[in-house]
Every structure is written in C-alpha cells, then in structure tokens.
N, C-alpha and C positions, 0 to 999 in steps of 0.2 A: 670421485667418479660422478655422484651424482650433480654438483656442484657444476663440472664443466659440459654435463648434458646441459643442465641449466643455462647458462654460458649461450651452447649450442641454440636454443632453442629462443632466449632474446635476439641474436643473432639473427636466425631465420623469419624474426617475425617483424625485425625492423627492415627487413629486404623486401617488404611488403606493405606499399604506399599507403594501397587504399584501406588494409584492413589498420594501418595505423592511421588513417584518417577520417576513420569510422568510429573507432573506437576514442577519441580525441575529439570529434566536433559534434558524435551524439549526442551526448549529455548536453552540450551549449544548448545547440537547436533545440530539445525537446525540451528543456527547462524554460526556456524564453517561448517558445512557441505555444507549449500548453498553459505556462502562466499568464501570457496574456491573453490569450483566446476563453480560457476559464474564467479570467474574473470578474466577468458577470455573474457569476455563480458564484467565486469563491474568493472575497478578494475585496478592498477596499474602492474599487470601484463600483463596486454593487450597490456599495451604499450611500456613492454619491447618484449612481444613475437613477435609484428609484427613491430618492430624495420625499419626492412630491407623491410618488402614484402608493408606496409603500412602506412609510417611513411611517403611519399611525394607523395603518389596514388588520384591523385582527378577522379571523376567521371563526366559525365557530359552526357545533353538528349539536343537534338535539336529538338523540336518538330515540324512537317510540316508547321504547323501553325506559326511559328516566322516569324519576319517580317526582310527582307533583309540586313536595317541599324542594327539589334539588333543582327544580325547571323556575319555580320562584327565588330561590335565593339567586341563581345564574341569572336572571333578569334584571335583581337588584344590582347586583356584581356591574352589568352591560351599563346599567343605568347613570351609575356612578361614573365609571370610565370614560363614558360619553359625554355629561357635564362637566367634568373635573378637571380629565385627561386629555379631552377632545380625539379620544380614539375611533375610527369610524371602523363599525362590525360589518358584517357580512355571513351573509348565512350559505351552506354549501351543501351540497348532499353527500358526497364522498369523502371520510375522514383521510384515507388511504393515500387518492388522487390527490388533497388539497395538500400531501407535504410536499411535493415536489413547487407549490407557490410559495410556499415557505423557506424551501429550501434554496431557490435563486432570487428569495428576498422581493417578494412582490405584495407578504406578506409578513409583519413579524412573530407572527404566533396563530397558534390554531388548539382550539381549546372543543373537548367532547365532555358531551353532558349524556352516560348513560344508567342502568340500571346500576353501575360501580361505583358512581360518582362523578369524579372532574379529573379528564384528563385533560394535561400542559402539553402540550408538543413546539418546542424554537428550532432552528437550524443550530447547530453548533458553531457557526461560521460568523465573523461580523455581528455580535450581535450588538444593535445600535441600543443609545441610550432609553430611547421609548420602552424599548421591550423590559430590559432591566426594569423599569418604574413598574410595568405590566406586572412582570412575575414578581415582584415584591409585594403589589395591592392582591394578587390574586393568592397567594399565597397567607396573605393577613387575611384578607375581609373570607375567602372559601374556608379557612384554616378554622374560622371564628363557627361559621357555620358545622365544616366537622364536629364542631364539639357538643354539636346540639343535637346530631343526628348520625345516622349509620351511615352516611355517606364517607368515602375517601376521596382528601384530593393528592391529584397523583401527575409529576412532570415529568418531561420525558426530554433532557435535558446534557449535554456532555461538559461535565465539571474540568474545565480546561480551558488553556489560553489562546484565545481569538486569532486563528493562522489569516494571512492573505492566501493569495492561489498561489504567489513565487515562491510562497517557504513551504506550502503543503507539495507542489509540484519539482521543488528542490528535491525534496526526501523521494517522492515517489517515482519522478523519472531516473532517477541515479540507482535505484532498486531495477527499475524494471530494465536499463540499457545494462546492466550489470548480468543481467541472466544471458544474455549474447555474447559472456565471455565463451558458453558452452559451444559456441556455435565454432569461435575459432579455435580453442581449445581442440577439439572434436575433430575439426577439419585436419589439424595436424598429425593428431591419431592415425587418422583412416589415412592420408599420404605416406604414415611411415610401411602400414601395412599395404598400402596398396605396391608400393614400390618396396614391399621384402624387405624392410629395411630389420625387421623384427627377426629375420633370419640372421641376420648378422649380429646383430644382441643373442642372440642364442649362443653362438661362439664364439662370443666374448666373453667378458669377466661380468659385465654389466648384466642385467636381468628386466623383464617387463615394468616389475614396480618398482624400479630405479626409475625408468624410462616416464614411468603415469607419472610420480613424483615432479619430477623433472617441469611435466608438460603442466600439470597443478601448481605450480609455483608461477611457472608463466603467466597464468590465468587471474593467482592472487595479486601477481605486479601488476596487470594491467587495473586493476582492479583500486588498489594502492595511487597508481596514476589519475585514475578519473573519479576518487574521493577527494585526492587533492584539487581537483581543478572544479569541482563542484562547490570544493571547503571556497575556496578563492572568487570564484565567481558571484556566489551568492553574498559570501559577506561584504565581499570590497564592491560590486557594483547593482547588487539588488538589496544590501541591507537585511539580509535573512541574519538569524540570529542563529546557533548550535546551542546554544545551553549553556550552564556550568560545566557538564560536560558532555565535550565535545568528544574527548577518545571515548567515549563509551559508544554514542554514534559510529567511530571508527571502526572500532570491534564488531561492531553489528553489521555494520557492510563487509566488512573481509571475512565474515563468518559466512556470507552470502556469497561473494566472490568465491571462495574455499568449497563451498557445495556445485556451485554453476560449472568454475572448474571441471570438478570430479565428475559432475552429472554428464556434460560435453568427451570428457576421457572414455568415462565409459559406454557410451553410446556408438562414440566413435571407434570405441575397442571389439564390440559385437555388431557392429554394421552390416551386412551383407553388401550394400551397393550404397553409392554417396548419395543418392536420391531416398533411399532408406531414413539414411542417417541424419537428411538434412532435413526433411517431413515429421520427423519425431524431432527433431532438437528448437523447430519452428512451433507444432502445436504446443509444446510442453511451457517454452518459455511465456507464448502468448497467454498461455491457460494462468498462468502463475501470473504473470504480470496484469492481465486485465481484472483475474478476482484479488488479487493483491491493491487495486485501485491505482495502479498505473496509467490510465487509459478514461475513467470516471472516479472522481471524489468519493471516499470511504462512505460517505456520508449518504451519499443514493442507493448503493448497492446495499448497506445494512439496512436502507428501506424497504425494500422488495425481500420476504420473509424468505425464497426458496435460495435464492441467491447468498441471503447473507448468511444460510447454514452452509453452501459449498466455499464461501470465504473464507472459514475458519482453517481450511486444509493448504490454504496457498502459505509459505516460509515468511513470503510478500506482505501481506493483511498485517498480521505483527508487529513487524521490523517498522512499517508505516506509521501506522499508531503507536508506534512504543516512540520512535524516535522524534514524531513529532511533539509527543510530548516530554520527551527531555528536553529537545529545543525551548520547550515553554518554561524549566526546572520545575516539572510536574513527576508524583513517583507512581510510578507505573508498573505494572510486570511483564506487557505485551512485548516487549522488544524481546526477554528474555525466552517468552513462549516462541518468537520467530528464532531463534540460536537455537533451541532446541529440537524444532522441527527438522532444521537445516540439517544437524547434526546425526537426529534420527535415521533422515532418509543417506546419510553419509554412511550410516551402519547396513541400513539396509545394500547401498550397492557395494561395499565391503563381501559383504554375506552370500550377495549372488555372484561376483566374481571367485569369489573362492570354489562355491558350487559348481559354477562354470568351469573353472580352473581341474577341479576335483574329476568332472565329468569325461572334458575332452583327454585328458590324461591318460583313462582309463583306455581309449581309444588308439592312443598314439598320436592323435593328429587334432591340435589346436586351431580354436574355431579361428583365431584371430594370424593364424602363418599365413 
C-alpha cells in the first residue's frame, strides 16, 4: 500500500517541470555562485589577492589594562618579528572590529595584550605560510615568557584542514537547498487536503500516516538526488574532496532531508490557507539555513557573540562543521550533534501530531478533512 502511494507520488511530482527543475539546478547555481563570489573571503584566491597588501600585515590591541612586564616582552616579541620575519604590525583600536580584516585576509593575525596576557586570534580559513611561522615564534618566544610570569598566552585558533569557499560552500548550500524539500513536500500535503483527497483515505484501507510516509519518502528521494549530483559536481569539476568517509556525509544529509521532509508534511498537514503554510515553511527554512551559515561562512557568525549562541539551535550549524571536517578526515562530534537535533525535533512533531490527532478526535471533526 504504502509502496504504491509512494509510486503515486514520484509520479506526481515528475509531472511537474519547474519544481523538478528547481530542485535539480539549485544546488549547481548556488554551489558555483557563492563559491565564487565568496572567495575573497573564503578561498584560495584570497590568498593570492592580497598577496602584497596582507600576506606579512599583523595586527595587534594593547589594552590599558596590560601589565608593564607583558607590554615589554610583547615589544620584544614585535621587535623580533620585524627584523627577522619582516612582519609589518599595525596597531588598532577595536579587538572585536579587527577580526573581520583577518578574516578576509587583509590581515594574518591579530594579537591582544591585556590584563590575561596574549591573546592569538587567525581566520581558520587559508591560513598562509607567514602565519604558520607567526604562531610558532609566538607561541615559543610568549610561551618562554609565560614561564617567568603570571601571564597566559592564549589562541584562538580552529585545529582543522584549510577549506577553500567551493568545498566550505559545497557542504553548506546542499544543506541549506535541502530544507526546501519542506516546501514541496508541504505543498503536496495541503493539495491533497485542499482537494478532499484525505476523505477518500478515510474510506479506504489506507490511512493519514500511510499517506505522510508516502510523501516523507518523496522528500528523502529528492534529497538522495541532489547529494548525488552535488557528490558529482564537486568532485569531478571543482576538486572538493568528501573524506574517507564519504557515506557518513551521506547519512548526515538524508538525516536532514528526512526531518525537512516531515517538517514540510506537517506544516502542510495543519495549514489553514496555503499562504499560511508557505510564510512558515519560508521563515523557518531561511532562519535554519542562514544561522546554519548557508548564506555567510561559520566563521563570521561564531564572531559576533549574540548570534553565535542562536546558531547552536539551527540542525544546519552542525551538519556544516561536522561534515566539513570529515571532508578534511578530522574526528569530530558536530555532525552527530546536527542528527540528533534533526531527530529531536522529528520527535517533537511526532508528539504534536498525535496530540493534535488525540484532540480533533474528541471532537469529531479533523483539523486537516
């Protein structure tokens, strides 16, 4: 039964051009579109563009608060790096403002001297060979000092392998074009209801959660489709790497497909009007997707402190970081934290359809006839 709903419901959705040419040519465009509009920022042309302006630019904050022997050793440290390294410093006023020149590489490091000690801050992105030498002398000759005094030095630093923008933008727009399975998902829901079609499931053999099942599987295939053509795209004509492994990435997006699915089902199962349903299915995915870093590089929004605590709640954020760095064969937990969310909120709309279910019953009259 459920099988040829399923059937049914590929069926109805290959009779329909544009959403299979939506769903088919999003991922190309936004993978090629934000990879290369990004990588100035994110990406091995950053590092040839600022070659000359920021390839030996360090930054550096002295804050009032530093303590005397920690503003003298930090002088020494400048001094060195200056003859040796031919690093040219720069002094700034804002620790906060200055990571964003860091972070599209205009600068390779930015270093604060306060009452704590020495803080490192690098982009995690590209990091060129200057910087490497950077944080090795900084690391030795402040380390040396640690040992003489109650200062800490402290970097601030992502232990993992140097993406460009096509391979951080491979993971993240495949994520975020993937939460618009909800959309068409959803859409089919509300046509079955809008047109009674759910009356006719009532006198039949068949039943609702035959039917969501049904329309969840649809969602997982498309889903299934544009992992492959993303697996394909990136390896064979942008050179993106997957990892060792690669089904484990795979797992992690059809675990995401599998929630967008249901999420779009049941949206579109308590809708009142299709303009309802389609304002909720549009904030929801945007909300996920943009703090998920679909739309801007993980790496800025975990700069900005308000923001990077509402990122931890998107499925998105995760799945991102986790998968990028399996792509590096980095071990990691985050992807497993993004499966779990996914699956959480799966329980969650579980729990309110039943409730739902439980409620209108008592009534007679189902919200969704």
């Amino acid at each position: 039964m459920i099988a040829n709903m399923y059937k049914k419901e590929i069926k109805m959705f290959l009779r329909s051009p544009f959403q299979v040419a939506f769903m088919l040519v999003a991922p190309v465009v936004l993978i090629l579109m934000m990879g290369y509009a990004m990588s100035n920022i994110v990406g091995e042309t950053a590092e040839v563009e600022t070659e000359d302006a920021g390839k030996t630019k360090v930054l550096y904050v002295v804050e009032e608060t530093a303590m005397d022997a920690d503003r003298a050793d930090f002088n020494t440290f400048m001094a060195f790096t200056k003859s040796s390294m031919q690093m040219e410093w720069q002094e700034v006023s804002s620790f906060e403002d200055s990571k964003e020149i860091v972070d599209s590489c205009d600068a390779i490091a930015l270093i604060r001297v306060s009452e704590d000690g020495f803080y490192y801050y690098r982009s995690p992105y590209n990091e060129p060979t200057e910087s490497k030498l950077l944080r090795a002398a900084y690391h030795n000759m402040l380390g040396e000092f640690e040992s003489l005094s109650k200062s800490s030095v402290t970097s601030y630093e992502v232990e993992a392998k140097t993406v460009d923008s096509y391979t951080y933008f491979t993971f993240a727009e495949l994520g975020f074009i993937m939460l618009y399975i909800s959309l068409i998902v959803g859409q089919s829901v509300f046509m079955e209801k809008d047109t009674k079609a759910f009356r006719r499931i009532f006198i039949s053999k068949a039943n609702v959660g035959a039917m969501l099942i049904s329309k969840t599987a649809l969602g997982v295939t498309i889903g299934m489709v544009q992992i492959l053509e993303a697996y394909l795209l990136s390896t064979v004509a942008l050179g993106v790497s997957w990892g060792d492994k690669p089904w484990l990435i795979v797992l992690v997006y059809l675990t995401l497909a599998f929630f967008s699915s249901l999420l779009g089902a049941m949206l579109g199962l308590f809708a009142k009007t299709r303009a309802a349903f389609s304002d909720k299915v549009l904030v929801i995915s945007i909300l996920i997707g943009m703090l998920g870093g679909g739309l801007t590089p993980l790496t800025f929004l975990d700069s900005i402190k308000v923001v990077s605590y509402l990122c931890k709640i998107s499925p998105l954020y995760w799945m991102v970081n986790g998968v990028i760095a399996l792509a590096g064969n980095q071990t990691t937990k985050d992807h497993y934290v993004g499966m779990a969310l996914c699956l959480a909120f799966v329980v969650l709309m579980f729990i309110v359809f039943r409730s739902k279910k439980k409620q209108e019953s008592k009534k007679g009259v189902f919200i969704y006839e």
